[in-house]
C-alpha positions in Angstrom: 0.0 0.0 0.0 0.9 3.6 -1.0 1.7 5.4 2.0 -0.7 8.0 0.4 -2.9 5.8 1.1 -3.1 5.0 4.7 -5.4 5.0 7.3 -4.4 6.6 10.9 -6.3 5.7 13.7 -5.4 8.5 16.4 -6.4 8.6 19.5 -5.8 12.4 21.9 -6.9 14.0 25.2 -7.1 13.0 28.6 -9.9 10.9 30.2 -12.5 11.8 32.3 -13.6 9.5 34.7 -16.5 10.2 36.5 -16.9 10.1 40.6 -20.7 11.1 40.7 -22.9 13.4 38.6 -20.1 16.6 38.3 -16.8 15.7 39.1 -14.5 13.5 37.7 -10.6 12.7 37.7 -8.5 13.3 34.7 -4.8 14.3 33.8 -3.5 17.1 32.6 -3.3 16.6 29.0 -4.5 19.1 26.6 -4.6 16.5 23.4 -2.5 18.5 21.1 0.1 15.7 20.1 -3.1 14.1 19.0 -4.8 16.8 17.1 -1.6 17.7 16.1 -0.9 13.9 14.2 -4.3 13.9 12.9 -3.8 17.3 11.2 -0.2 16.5 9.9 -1.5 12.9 8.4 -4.5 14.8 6.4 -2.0 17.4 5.2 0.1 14.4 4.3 -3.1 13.0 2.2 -4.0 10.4 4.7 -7.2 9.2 6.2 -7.7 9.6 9.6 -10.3 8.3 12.1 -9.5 10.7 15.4 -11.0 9.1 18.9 -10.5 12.3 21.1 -11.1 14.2 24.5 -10.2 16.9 23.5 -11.3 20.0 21.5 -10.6 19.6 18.1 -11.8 23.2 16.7 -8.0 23.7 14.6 -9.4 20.3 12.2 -11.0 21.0 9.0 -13.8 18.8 10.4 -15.3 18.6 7.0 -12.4 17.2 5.3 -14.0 14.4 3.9 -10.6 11.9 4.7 -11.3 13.0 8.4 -13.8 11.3 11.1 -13.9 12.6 14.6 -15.4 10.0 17.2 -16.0 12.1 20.6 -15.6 10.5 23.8 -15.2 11.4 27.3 -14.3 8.1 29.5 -11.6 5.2 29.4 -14.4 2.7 28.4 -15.9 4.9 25.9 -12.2 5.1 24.4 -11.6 1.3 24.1 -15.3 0.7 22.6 -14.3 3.0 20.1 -10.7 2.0 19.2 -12.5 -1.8 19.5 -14.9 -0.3 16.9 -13.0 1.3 14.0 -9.6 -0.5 14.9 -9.9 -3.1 12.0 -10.2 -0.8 9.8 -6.7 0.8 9.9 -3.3 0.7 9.0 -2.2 2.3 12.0 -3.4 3.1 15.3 -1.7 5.8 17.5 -2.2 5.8 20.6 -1.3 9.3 22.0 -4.2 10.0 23.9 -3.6 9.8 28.0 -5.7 7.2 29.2 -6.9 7.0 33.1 -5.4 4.0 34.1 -7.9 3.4 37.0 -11.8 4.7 37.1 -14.1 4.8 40.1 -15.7 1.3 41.0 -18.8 3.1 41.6 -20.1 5.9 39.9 -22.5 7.9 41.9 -25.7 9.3 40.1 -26.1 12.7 41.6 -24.2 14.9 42.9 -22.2 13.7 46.2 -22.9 16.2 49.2 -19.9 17.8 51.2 -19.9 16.0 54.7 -17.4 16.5 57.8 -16.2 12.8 57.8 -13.6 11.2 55.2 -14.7 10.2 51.7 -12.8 7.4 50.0 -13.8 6.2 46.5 -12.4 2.8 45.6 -10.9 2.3 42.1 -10.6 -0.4 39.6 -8.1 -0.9 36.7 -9.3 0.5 33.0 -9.1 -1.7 30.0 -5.7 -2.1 28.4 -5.9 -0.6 24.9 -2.7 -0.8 23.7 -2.3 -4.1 25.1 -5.9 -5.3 23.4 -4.9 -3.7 20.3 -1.9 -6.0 20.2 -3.2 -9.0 20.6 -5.8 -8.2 18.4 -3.8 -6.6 15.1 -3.7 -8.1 11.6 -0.3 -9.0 9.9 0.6 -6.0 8.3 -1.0 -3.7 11.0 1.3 -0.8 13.3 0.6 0.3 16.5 2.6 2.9 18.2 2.1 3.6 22.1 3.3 6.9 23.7 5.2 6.7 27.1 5.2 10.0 29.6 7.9 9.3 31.9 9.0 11.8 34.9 12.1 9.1 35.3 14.4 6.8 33.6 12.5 7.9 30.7 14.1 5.2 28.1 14.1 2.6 30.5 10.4 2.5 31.3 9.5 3.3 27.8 11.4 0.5 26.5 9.3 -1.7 29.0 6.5 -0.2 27.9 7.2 -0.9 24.5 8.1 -4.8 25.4 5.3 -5.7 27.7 2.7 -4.4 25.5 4.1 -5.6 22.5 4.1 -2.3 20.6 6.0 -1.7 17.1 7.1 1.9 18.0 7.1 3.8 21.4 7.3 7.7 21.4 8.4 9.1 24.6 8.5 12.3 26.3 8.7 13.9 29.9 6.1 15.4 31.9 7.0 19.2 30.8 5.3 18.0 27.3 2.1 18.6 29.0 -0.3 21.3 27.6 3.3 22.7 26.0 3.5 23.9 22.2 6.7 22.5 22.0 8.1 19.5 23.2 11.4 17.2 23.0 10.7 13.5 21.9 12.1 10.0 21.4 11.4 7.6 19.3 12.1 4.0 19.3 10.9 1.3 16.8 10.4 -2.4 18.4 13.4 -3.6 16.6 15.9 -0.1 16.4 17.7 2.3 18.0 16.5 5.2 20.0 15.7 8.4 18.0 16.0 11.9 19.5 14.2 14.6 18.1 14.6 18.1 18.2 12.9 20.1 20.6 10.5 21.5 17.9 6.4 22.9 17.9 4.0 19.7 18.2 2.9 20.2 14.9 6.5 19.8 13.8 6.7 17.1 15.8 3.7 15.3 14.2 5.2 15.6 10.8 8.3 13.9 11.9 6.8 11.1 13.8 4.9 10.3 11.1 7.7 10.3 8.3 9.7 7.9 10.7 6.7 5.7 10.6 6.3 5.9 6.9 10.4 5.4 6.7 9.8 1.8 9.9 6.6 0.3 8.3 5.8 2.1 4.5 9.0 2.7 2.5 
């Protein structure tokens, strides 16, 4: 396949996992790597199917190579990656994904009382790891790895346990930042350091080293 051609699932923003009827608990992430992809693969003349949190008013929404699933919760993230995740070439996966949700969702609004209130967590679904286990032959996946320490290390264990074909990684001054520095490593090559640049720089350069792993 021309790399023209392909079909980018991307997904971007932090989750939102509700307590009760108002509040939830999220991250910090502002979903601009993700937007940022999307936008560079349809300037690139790819299609792209973007699962996102976050606000995506800088897309030409009506770019007919462009669908924008909106979600809001872990679980509403892997039902949708689950959903159009067959249909890709390549999924990226640079959305920040709660890694634990409230066991119990209240249904209204909890009231403010003097004693202690402790809300019990479970674990969220695995997407990276599902998407693994679940890709076709000639399909990439590509995980993201914020690290705040021994940022190679834990990516590369991210990258290993999951089974991913390419890790990106990046520190936790990426966050909500216009520019960021970034590493690359593909599942079978070296690490790749790229220059601290504009995300939407960034984007363009990720995906060429994709293109240059999986597409040349």
């Amino acid at each position: 396949m021309k790399p023209s051609q392909l079909h980018f699932l991307i997904t971007a923003g932090g989750t939102r996992e509700y307590i009760d009827a108002v509040r939830f608990i999220s991250n910090a992430s502002s979903g601009k790597m993700g937007i940022a992809l999307a936008d560079a693969a349809l300037k690139a003349g790819h299609r792209v199917t973007l699962i996102t949190v976050a606000e995506n008013s800088k897309l030409k929404t009506q770019n007919s190579k462009l669908k924008v699933v909106q979600v809001i919760s872990a679980d509403e993230m892997f039902k949708a990656v689950r959903k159009y995740f067959s249909r890709c070439d390549c999924l990226i996966m640079a959305a920040a994904v709660a890694d634990y949700t409230p066991a119990r969702k209240s249904k209204v609004k909890i009231k403010k009382s003097k004693g202690e209130l402790i809300i019990k967590l479970k674990p969220t679904p695995d997407i990276l790891k599902w998407a693994t286990k679940n890709k076709k032959k000639d399909q990439v996946v590509v995980g993201f790895a914020l690290e705040d320490r021994n940022l190679r290390k834990n990516a590369e264990k991210k990258l290993k346990e999951k089974n991913l074909d390419m890790i990106i990684a990046n520190a936790p001054s990426a966050i909500g930042m216009e520019k960021s520095k970034m590493e690359i490593k593909p599942a079978n090559g070296k690490w790749i350091k790229l220059a601290d640049a504009p995300k939407t720089k960034s984007a363009e350069m990720i995906l060429e080293h994709i293109r240059r792993c999986f597409y040349s």
